[in-house]
N, C-alpha and C positions, 0 to 999 in steps of 0.2 A: 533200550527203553524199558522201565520199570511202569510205566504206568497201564490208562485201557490197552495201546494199542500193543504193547508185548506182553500184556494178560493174556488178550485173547489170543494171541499170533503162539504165543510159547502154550497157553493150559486149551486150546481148543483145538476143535476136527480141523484144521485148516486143508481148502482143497488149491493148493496150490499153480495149477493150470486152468486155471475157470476163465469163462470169456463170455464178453458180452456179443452174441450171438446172431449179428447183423450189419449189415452195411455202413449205416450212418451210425457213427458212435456218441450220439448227440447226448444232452442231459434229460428230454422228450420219451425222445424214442425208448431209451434206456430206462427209465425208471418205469416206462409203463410194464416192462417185462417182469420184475423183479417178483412181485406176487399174484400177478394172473397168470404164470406159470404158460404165458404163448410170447411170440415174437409180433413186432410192432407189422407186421404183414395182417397180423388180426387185430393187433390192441384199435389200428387204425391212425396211431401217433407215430408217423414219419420223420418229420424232422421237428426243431427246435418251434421253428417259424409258422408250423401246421399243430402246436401243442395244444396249450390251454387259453391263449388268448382268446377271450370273447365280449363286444364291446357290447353285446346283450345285456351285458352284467357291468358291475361296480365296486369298486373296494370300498368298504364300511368306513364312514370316518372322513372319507378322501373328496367331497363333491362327486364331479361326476366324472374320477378317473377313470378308465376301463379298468375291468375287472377279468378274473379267469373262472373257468371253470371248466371241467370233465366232458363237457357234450362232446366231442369228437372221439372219445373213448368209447371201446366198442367191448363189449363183452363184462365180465364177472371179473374180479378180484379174490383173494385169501379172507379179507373182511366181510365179502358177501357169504363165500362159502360158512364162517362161523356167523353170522346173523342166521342163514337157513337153519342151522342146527339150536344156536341159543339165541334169541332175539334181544337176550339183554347184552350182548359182548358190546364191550366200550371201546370208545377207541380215539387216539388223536395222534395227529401228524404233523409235526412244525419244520419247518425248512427255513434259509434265508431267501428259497426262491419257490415262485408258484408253483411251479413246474414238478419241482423237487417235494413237496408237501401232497400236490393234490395225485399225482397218475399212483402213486402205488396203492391208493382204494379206489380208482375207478371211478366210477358214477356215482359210489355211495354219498348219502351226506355224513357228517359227521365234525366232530373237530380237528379241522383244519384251518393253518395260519403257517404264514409267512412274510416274508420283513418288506415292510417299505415304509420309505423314506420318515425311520428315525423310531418307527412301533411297529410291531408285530399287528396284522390284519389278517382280511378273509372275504370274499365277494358277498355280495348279494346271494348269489346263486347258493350259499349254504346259510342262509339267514338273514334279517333285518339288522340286527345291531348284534356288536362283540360280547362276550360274556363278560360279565363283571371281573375278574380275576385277570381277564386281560389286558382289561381299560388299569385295573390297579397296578399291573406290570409293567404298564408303558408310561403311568404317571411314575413313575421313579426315574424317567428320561435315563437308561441305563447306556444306550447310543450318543446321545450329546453329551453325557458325562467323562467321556473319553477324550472332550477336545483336548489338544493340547498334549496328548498321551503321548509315548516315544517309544518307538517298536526297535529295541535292539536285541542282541543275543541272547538266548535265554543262558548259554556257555561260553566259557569262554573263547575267541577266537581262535586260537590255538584246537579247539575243537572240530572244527571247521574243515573238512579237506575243498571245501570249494571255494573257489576266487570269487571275490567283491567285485563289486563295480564293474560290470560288463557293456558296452556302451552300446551295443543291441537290445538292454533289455528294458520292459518298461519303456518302451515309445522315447528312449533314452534321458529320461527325468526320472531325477532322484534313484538312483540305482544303486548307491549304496548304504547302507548300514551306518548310522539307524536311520531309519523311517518316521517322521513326525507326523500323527494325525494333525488335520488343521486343527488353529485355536479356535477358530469360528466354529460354534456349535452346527450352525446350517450346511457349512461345508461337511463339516465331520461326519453328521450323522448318514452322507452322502460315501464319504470314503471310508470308513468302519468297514464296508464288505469286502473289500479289499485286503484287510487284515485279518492276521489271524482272531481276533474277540469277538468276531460278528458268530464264531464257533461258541464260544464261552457264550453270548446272549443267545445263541440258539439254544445251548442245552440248559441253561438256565429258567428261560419259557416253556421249557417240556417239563422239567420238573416241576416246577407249579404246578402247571400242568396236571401232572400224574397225583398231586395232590387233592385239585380241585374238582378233577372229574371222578376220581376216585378209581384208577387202573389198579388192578390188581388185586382190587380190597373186596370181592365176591366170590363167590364159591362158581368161578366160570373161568373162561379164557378171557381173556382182553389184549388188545394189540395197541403197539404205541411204535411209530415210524418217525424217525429223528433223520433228516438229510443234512449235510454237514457241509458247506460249501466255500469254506476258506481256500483251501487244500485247490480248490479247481482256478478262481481269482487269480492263487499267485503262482501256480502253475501257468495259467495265459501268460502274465507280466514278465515271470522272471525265469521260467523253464523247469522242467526236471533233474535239473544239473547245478540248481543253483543253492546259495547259500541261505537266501530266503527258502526255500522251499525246503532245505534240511531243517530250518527254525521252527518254522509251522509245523511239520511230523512231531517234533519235539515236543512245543506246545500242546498239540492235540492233544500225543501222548497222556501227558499229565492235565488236560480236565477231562479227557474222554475216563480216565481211573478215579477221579473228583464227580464225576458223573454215573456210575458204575457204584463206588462205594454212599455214595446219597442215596440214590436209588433201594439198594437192597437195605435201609433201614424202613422205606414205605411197604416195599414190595419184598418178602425172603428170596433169598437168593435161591434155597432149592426150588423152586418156585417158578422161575425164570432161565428162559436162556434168549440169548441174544445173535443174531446173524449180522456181521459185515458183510457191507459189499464196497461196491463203488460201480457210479454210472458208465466209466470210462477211463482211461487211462491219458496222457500228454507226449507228444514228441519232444524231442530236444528242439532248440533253436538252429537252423540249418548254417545260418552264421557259426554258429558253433563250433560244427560237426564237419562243416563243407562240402555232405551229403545231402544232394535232391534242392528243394528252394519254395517256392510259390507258387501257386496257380490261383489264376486271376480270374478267373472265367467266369465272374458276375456279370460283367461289361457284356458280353454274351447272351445273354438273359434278356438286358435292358435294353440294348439296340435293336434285337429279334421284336421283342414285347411292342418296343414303341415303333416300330414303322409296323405292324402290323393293327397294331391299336389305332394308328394313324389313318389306316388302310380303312378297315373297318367298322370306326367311332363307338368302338364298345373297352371295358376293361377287360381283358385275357389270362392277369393273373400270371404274368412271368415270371417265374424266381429261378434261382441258382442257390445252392443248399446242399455244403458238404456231399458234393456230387452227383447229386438230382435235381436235374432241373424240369420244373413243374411248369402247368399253362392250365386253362378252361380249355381242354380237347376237345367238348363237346361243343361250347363255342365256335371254335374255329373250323370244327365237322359241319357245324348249320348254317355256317359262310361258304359252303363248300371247298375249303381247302383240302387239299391230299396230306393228312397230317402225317400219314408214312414217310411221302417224300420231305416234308420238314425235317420230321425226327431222322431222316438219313443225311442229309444236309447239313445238319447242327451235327450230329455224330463225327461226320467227317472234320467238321471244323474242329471239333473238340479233339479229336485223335492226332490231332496237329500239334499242338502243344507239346513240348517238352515235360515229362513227368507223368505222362498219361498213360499208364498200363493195358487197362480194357475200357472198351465202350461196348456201352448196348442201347441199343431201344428197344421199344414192347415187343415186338416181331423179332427179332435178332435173342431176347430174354427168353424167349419163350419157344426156340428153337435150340438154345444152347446144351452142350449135352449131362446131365446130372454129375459127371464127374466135375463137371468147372466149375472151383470152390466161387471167383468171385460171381461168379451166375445166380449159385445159391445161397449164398447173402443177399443179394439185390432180393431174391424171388422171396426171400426172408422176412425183407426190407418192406415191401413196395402192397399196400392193399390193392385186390382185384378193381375196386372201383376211383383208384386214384389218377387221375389225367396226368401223365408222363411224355415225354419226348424223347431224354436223352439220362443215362445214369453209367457214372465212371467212375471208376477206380484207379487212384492215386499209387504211384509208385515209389517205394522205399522212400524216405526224407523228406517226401514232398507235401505241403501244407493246403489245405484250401483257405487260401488268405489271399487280399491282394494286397494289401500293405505290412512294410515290415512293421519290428517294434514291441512283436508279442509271436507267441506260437499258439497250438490249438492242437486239437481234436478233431474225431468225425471223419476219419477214414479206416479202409478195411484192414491197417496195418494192424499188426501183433499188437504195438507199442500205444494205440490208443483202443482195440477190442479188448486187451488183457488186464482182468482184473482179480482181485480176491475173494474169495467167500469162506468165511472163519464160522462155523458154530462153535457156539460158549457158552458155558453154566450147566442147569441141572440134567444128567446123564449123558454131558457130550466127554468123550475121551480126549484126552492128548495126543494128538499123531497130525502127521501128513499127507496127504493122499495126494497123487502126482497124476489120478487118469483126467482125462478132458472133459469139463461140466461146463454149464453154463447159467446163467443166471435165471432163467426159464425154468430151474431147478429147483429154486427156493421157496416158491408158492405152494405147490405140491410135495416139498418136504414137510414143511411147516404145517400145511393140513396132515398131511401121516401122522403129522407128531400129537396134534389136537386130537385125533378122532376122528377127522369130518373128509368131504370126499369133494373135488370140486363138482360146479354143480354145468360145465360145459367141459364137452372135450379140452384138452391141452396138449404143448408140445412137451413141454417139460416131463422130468423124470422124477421116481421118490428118489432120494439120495439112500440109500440101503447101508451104509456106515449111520447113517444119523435115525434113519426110521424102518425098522423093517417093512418087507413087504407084506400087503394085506389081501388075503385070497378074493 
């Protein structure tokens, strides 16, 4: 790869063993770590499903869709800490997913957008109406103009070491090469996220962006967060092993370098450095592999949930979630249930399952002893005031999915905590560093690097290749 992503992998610090530092490898949990520099144990964003949804709010533009926003986010951000020191630091976050745009600044407001259905938006919760530069970005229908589009090789197939047409993959439709976005605009603008150009309209809306709000263009720091979310799409669909998904690295490659060489004619390059990550990593598809399989263990959730709901005519809040399954504890405490004996109940049933490594619940977590890695992920994982019952840990191959058709993330394996973190541009070296970091790291680098200090304790470390230490 000649483009961003072998610029920065070949000319930057690359720390090669880095991990995202927690139970659930969710896109939530994980992105709220990235620049508040602690684990989702304090961000307070658990899983996917406990993120940024808040129907308090609305997306601009939309009636009265729900909207997201930051309230369940607990603590300070890398944004906060450079507002304490300079009030005027700029900032804007674009993703193709809420989730992905709003947790790496926190509570802050600021410019923040993310894609739905056909134009880049933003809740209520960071303002009344879009800025003008974005309403003009979205009148270019850049998303519906793709109908009709044809997603094939960027090389020739001879390129390729992976097999087409796998009949597990993609819910087994359309699975091989090429890919036709639909001709209907209304559909398209629907499946575009799915391909690799919802990338290309991501980093396209940032650059305006940086245009219009003017990053970089003051005698300060300014921060600008770009979440990239093709990469994850056809990862679920088609696997880590697939041909589509060699295509997409490709792609990225060459506009993440299309994006990078834009960029530094706004903003100079000595000027700038830039940190990859990713929220998470993908398993293979176990069809595949013939290692490990499925676990189903919603239906678990929903039976408990509803004969109890039934029991007691109130809502309880049952979920099941990349192996935490949650309830209103405190509910079910003022009904007087024995929630211990629940949570041992459910534990047992769950340790029944084929693929189930460890169980715990809160008494069993909280006696386990500091050597048990998966103990202390969970205890990583799980905030002091979250109502829990039961949290497990998946074994080698094995998915929290119940239907085939796709694979996933969001367990404690290597293969979905293990990720990258590259620094790039001005004063980073070329080299690779092989000891074990985590992504908890990067907030509190990135402050070293500014100047400024976070302004609450953290778990995170400064990265001492990238920023010395400060007495």
């Amino acid at each position: 790869m000649k483009g961003g992503l072998g610029r920065l992998a070949v000319g930057g610090t690359f720390f090669t063993n880095a991990r995202q530092d927690h139970a659930v490898s969710e896109t939530a949990p994980s992105h709220s770590t990235m620049l508040s520099g602690r684990a989702p144990a304090s961000t307070g964003i658990v899983t996917n499903a406990l993120g940024v949804l808040d129907s308090t709010t609305s997306l601009l533009a939309s009636g009265h869709v729900p909207g997201a926003s930051p309230r369940r986010f607990q603590g300070s951000t890398l944004y906060d800490w450079l507002l304490a020191h300079d009030p005027g630091t700029r900032v804007l976050s674009v993703s193709r997913k809420d989730r992905g745009a709003i947790l790496p600044l926190g509570r802050a407001w600021g410019n923040v957008f993310w894609y739905w259905d056909g134009r880049f938006t933003t809740s209520t919760f960071y303002g009344a109406e879009l800025p003008e530069w974005v309403g003009a970005w979205n009148a270019r229908r850049g998303p519906a103009r793709l109908a009709g589009k044809s997603w094939d090789t960027l090389l020739d197939t001879a390129a390729y070491a992976e097999a087409d047409a796998m009949s597990y993959e993609n819910n087994g439709v359309d699975v091989a090469f090429p890919h036709r976005i639909p001709v209907d605009s209304g559909l398209a603008i629907k499946q575009v996220v799915s391909t690799p150009w919802i990338d290309s309209l991501t980093m396209d809306l940032a650059l305006e962006g940086v245009r219009q709000v003017g990053l970089g263009g003051r005698n300060g720091i300014d921060l600008l967060v770009l979440s990239l979310s093709a990469t994850d799409a056809i990862g679920h669909a088609f696997g880590p092993d697939s041909r589509e998904l060699h295509d997409q690295v490709l792609r990225l490659d060459h506009w993440l370098g299309w994006f990078i060489d834009s960029l530094s004619v706004l903003v100079p390059p000595g000027a700038t450095v830039f940190v990859l990550t990713s929220d998470h990593g993908v398993q293979p598809f176990p069809e595949r592999t013939g290692v490990g399989g499925r676990l189903g263990l919603a239906s678990l959730a929903r039976t408990t949930g509803r004969a109890l709901e039934q029991r007691f005519h109130v809502p309880l809040n049952f979920d099941f979630d990349s192996g935490l399954l949650t309830a209103d504890v405190k509910a079910l405490r003022a009904r007087g249930l024995d929630v211990d004996s629940l949570a041992d109940a459910l534990a047992r049933e769950t340790g029944r399952h084929p693929g189930i490594a460890q169980v715990f619940t809160p008494s069993s977590l909280a006696r386990a002893p500091v050597t048990d890695e998966q103990a202390r992920l969970w205890r990583r994982t799980i905030p002091p005031a979250q109502g829990w019952l039961v949290a497990a840990s998946a074994g080698p191959g094995w998915l929290w999915a119940d239907t085939p058709g796709s694979t996933t993330h969001g367990s404690t394996h290597p293969l979905d905590t293990g990720v990258p973190i590259i620094f790039y541009g001005a004063g980073m070296k070329a080299r690779r560093i092989s000891r074990r970091v985590t992504s908890e790291d990067i907030g509190p680098t990135l402050a070293a690097l500014a100047g400024v200090r976070p302004t609450e304790p953290v778990t995170g470390r400064v990265l001492t290749e990238i920023a010395p230490r400060r007495p």
